[in-house]
C-alpha positions in Angstrom: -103.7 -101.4 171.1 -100.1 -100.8 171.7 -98.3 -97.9 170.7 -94.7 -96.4 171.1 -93.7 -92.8 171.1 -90.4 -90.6 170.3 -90.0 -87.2 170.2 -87.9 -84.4 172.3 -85.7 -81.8 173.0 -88.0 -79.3 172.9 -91.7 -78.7 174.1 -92.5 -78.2 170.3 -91.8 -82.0 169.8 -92.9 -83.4 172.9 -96.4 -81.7 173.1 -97.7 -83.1 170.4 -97.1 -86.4 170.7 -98.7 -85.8 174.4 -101.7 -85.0 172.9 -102.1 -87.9 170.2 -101.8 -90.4 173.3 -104.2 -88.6 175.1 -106.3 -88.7 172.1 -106.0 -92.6 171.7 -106.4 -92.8 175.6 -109.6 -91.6 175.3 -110.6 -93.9 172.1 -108.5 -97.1 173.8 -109.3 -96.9 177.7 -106.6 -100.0 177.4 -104.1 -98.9 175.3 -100.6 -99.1 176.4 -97.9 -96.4 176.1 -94.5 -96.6 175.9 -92.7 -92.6 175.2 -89.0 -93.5 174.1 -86.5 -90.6 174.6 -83.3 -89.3 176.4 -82.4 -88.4 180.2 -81.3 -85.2 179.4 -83.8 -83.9 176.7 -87.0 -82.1 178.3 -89.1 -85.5 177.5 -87.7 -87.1 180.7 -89.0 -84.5 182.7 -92.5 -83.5 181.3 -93.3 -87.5 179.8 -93.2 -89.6 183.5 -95.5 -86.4 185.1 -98.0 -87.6 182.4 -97.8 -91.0 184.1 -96.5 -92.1 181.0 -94.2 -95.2 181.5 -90.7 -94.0 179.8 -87.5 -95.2 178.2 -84.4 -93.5 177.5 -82.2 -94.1 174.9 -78.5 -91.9 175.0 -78.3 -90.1 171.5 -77.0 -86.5 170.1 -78.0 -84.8 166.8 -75.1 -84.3 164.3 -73.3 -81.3 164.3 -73.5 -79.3 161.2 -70.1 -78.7 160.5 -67.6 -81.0 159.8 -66.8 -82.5 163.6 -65.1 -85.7 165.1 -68.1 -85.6 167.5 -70.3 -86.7 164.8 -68.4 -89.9 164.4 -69.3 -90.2 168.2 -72.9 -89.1 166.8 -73.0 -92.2 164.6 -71.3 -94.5 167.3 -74.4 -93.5 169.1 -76.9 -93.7 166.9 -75.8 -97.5 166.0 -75.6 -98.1 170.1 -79.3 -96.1 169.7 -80.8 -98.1 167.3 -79.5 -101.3 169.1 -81.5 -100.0 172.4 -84.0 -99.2 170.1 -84.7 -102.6 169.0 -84.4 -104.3 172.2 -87.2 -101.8 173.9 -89.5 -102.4 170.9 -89.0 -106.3 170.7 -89.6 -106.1 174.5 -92.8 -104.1 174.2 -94.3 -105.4 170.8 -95.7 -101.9 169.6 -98.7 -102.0 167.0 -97.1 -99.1 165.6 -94.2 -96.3 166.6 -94.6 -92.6 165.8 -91.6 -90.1 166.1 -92.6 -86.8 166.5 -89.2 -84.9 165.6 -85.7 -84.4 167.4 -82.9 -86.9 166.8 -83.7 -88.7 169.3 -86.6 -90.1 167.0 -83.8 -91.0 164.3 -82.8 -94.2 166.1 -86.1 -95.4 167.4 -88.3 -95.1 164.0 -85.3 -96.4 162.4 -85.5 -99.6 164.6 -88.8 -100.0 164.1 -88.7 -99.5 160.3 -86.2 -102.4 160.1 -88.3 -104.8 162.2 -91.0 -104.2 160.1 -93.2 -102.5 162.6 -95.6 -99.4 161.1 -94.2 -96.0 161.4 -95.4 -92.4 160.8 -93.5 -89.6 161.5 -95.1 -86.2 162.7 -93.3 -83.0 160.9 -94.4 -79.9 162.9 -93.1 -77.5 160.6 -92.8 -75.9 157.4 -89.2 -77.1 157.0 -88.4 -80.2 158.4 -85.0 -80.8 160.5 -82.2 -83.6 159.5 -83.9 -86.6 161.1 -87.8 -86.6 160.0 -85.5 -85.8 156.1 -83.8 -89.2 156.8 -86.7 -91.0 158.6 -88.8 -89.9 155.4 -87.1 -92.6 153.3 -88.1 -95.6 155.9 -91.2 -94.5 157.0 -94.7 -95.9 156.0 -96.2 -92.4 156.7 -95.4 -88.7 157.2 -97.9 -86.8 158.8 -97.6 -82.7 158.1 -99.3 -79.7 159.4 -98.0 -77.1 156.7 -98.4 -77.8 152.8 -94.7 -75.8 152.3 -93.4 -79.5 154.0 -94.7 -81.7 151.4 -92.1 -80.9 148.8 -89.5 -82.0 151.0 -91.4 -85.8 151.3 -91.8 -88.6 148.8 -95.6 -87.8 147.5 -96.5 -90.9 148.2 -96.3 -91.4 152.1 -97.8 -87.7 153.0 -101.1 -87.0 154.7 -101.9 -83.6 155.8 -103.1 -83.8 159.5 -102.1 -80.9 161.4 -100.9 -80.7 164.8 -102.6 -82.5 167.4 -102.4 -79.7 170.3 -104.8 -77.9 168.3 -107.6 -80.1 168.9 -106.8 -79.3 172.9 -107.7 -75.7 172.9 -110.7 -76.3 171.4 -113.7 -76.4 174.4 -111.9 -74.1 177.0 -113.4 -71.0 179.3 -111.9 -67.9 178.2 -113.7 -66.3 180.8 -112.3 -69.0 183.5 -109.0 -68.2 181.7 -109.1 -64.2 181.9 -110.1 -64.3 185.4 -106.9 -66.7 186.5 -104.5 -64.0 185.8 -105.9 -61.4 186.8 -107.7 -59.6 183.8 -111.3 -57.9 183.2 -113.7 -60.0 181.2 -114.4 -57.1 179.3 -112.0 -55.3 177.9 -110.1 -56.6 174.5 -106.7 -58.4 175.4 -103.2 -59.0 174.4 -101.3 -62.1 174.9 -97.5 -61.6 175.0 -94.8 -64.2 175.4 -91.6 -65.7 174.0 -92.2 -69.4 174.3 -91.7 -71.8 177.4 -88.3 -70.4 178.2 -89.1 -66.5 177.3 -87.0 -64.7 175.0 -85.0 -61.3 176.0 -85.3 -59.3 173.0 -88.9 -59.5 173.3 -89.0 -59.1 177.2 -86.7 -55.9 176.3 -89.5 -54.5 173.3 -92.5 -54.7 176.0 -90.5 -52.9 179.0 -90.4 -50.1 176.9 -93.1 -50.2 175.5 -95.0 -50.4 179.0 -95.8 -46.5 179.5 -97.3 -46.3 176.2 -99.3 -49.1 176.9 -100.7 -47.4 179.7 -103.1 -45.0 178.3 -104.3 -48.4 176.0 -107.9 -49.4 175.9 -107.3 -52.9 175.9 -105.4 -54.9 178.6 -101.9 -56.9 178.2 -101.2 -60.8 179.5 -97.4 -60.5 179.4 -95.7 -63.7 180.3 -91.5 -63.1 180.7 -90.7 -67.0 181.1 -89.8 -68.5 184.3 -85.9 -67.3 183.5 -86.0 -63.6 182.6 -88.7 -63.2 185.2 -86.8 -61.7 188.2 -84.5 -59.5 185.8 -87.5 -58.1 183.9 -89.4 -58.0 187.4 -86.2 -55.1 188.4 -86.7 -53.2 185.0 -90.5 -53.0 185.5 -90.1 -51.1 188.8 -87.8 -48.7 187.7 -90.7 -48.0 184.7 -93.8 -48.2 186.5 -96.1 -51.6 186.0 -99.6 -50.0 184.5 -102.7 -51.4 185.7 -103.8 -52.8 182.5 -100.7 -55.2 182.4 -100.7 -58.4 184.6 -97.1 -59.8 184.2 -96.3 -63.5 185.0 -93.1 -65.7 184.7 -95.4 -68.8 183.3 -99.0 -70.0 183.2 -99.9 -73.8 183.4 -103.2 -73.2 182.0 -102.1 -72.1 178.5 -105.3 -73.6 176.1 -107.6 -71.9 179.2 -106.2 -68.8 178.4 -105.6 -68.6 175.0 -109.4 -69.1 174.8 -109.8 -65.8 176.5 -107.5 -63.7 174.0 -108.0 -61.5 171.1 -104.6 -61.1 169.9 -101.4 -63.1 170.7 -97.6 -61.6 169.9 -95.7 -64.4 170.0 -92.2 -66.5 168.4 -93.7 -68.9 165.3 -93.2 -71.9 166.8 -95.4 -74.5 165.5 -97.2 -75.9 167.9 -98.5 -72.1 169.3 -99.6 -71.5 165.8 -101.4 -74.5 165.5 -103.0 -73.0 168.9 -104.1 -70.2 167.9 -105.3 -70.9 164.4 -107.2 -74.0 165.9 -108.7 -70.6 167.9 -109.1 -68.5 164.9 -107.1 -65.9 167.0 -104.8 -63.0 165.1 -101.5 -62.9 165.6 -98.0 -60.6 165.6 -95.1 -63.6 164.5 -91.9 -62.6 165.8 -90.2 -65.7 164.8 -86.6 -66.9 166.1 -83.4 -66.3 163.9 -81.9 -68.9 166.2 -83.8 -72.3 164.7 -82.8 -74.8 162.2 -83.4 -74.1 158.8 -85.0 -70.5 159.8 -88.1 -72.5 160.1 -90.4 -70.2 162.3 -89.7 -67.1 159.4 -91.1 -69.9 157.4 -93.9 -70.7 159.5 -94.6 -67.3 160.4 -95.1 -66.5 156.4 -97.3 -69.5 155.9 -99.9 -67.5 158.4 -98.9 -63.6 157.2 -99.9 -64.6 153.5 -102.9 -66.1 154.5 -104.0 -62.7 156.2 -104.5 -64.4 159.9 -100.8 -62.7 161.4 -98.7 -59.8 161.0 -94.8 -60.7 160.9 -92.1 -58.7 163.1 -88.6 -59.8 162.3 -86.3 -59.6 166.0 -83.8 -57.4 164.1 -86.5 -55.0 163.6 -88.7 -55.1 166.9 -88.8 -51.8 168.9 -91.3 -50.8 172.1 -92.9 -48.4 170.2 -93.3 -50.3 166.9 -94.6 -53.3 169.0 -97.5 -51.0 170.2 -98.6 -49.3 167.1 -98.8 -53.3 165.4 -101.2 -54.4 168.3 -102.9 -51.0 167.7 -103.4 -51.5 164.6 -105.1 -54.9 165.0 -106.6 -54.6 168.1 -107.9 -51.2 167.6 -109.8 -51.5 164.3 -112.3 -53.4 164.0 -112.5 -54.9 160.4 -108.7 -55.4 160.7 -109.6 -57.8 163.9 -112.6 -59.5 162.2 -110.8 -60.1 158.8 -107.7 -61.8 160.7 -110.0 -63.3 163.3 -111.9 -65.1 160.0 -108.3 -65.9 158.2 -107.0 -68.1 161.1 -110.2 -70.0 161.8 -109.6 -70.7 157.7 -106.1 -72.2 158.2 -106.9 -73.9 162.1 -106.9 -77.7 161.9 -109.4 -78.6 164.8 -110.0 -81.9 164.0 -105.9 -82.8 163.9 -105.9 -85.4 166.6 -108.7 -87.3 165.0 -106.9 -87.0 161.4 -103.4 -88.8 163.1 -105.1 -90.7 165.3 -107.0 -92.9 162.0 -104.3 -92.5 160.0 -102.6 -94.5 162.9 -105.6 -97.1 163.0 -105.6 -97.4 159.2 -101.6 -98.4 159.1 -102.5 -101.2 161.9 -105.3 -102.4 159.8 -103.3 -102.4 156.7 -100.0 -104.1 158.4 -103.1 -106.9 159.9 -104.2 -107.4 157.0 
């Protein structure tokens, strides 16, 4: 079995598509992996640590107003797809997946035109520019939020979920607890603002951190590598309470997750397919700065399903942080009944459901 991947720019596109080849690793002890994407997108550097073998392609997204560097845009994409084609006649995939960022736009398009299978992965509740114009080439389009399928010809969608959900599944919360630092008995709090961190939520905890002091539950609070030594300064001019372990990053995310009660958190889509995969509540405070507003989107998808709470950033505050986690964490229906809700929505079983939807387009196309 031979399979090529595309996806980057951000972890929320690369991640995924980690997982599915790990998933058909473990079916296809002999399957070979090609990951297709661009030197300066994150793919290049988290893809070859994977021992993945990797190819680059040089491509930019479009611009959304009007720009004369989106005629370079479309210079590139042709150049793209050219590259494309000569990677994929090269390799002779069974099948090519794109799992979002434009850098999939020229790839899937290649393969669509030399008739080789293709399903495209759409994280979120809105989809972005390229998975809209993939959608007319594609022979599949694999979703993990009903909201996407009225964006999608009927025809070619199939509700999988996201693959990184089926990776949390089976991990030592305890092990996880215990790595940063916290009791194994008291209820916990997972804080952070994505890979990178975000500032208005670093700001928010900082001052919420001698309120959270006199808390009976404990606070994982994870800053992001960037903000870490700034927010380091403003927590010694506070005070750093005992029941608050701060870190810049943790490598052992699914480990940990698994030992959490409550996560406060941005809406992207692969930590909500995390945590509902965990059947763990959540507080959404989804970005204002994405495409389409598509983690408010996201984030809404979970709120009217009872499993999260949602904060917009323009109205986050220390003290209004606190009294939502109080509120949760501190009653105990409240926590069961959103606990319950989340397991509801979770998609365990996602990386099986794109993994045979994968095997059924290569029979299909063999046939």
């Amino acid at each position: 079995m031979k399979i090529a991947v595309s996806g980057g720019g951000t972890g929320g596109h690369i991640y995924p598509a980690l997982a599915l080849i790990r998933e058909i690793q473990k079916r296809h002890k002999d399957a070979k992996v090609i990951y297709i994407g661009t030197l300066n997108g994150l793919e290049s550097k988290i893809v070859p640590k994977e021992n993945i073998p990797f190819k680059s392609i040089h491509i930019t997204g479009f611009r959304r107003k009007l720009s004369f560097e989106n005629v370079k845009t479309v210079l590139r994409f042709i150049k793209g797809v050219r590259d494309s084609r000569k990677i994929l006649k090269e390799f002779k995939p069974d099948i090519v997946v794109g799992t979002g960022g434009y850098v999939c736009g020229p790839v899937v398009y290649a393969a669509a035109k030399l008739k080789i299978p293709t399903i495209i992965h759409e994280q979120n509740s809105v989809p972005g520019l390229t998975n809209k114009f993939l959608s007319r080439y594609v022979k599949k389009i694999a979703i993990c939020f009903e909201q996407a399928r009225e964006f999608f010809p009927s025809e070619k969608v199939v509700f999988t979920g996201n693959p990184r959900a089926s990776e949390v599944l089976g991990q030592d919360g305890i092990k996880g607890r215990l790595s940063v630092g916290l009791s194994t008995t008291m209820p916990s709090v997972l804080i952070f603002g994505g890979s990178r961190g975000a500032r208005p939520i670093n700001e928010a905890v900082i001052k919420s951190l001698p309120e959270l002091a006199g808390k009976p539950y404990q606070v994982l609070y994870i800053t992001g590598e960037v903000h870490y030594e700034e927010v380091k300064k403003e927590v010694e001019l506070v005070g750093n309470p005992k029941n608050v372990a701060i870190k810049p990053f943790i490598h052992n995310m699914p480990e940990v997750l698994a030992g959490m009660d409550l996560v406060v958190s941005r809406a992207g889509a692969t930590t909500l397919a995390e945590i509902t995969s965990l059947g763990i509540p959540a507080i959404l405070i989804p970005s204002p700065y994405v495409t389409n507003n598509h983690q408010e989107k996201n984030a809404n998808s979970l709120s009217e399903q009872g499993a999260a709470k949602v904060m917009l950033e323009k109205d986050l505050t220390g003290n209004g942080l606190v009294t939502a986690v109080d509120r949760i964490l501190l009653n105990k229906e409240t926590l069961k009944e959103m606990k319950a809700n989340s397991m509801k929505i979770g998609v365990p079983d996602s990386a099986a459901r794109l993994y045979n939807l994968i095997i059924d387009l290569i029979k299909g196309n063999r046939r």
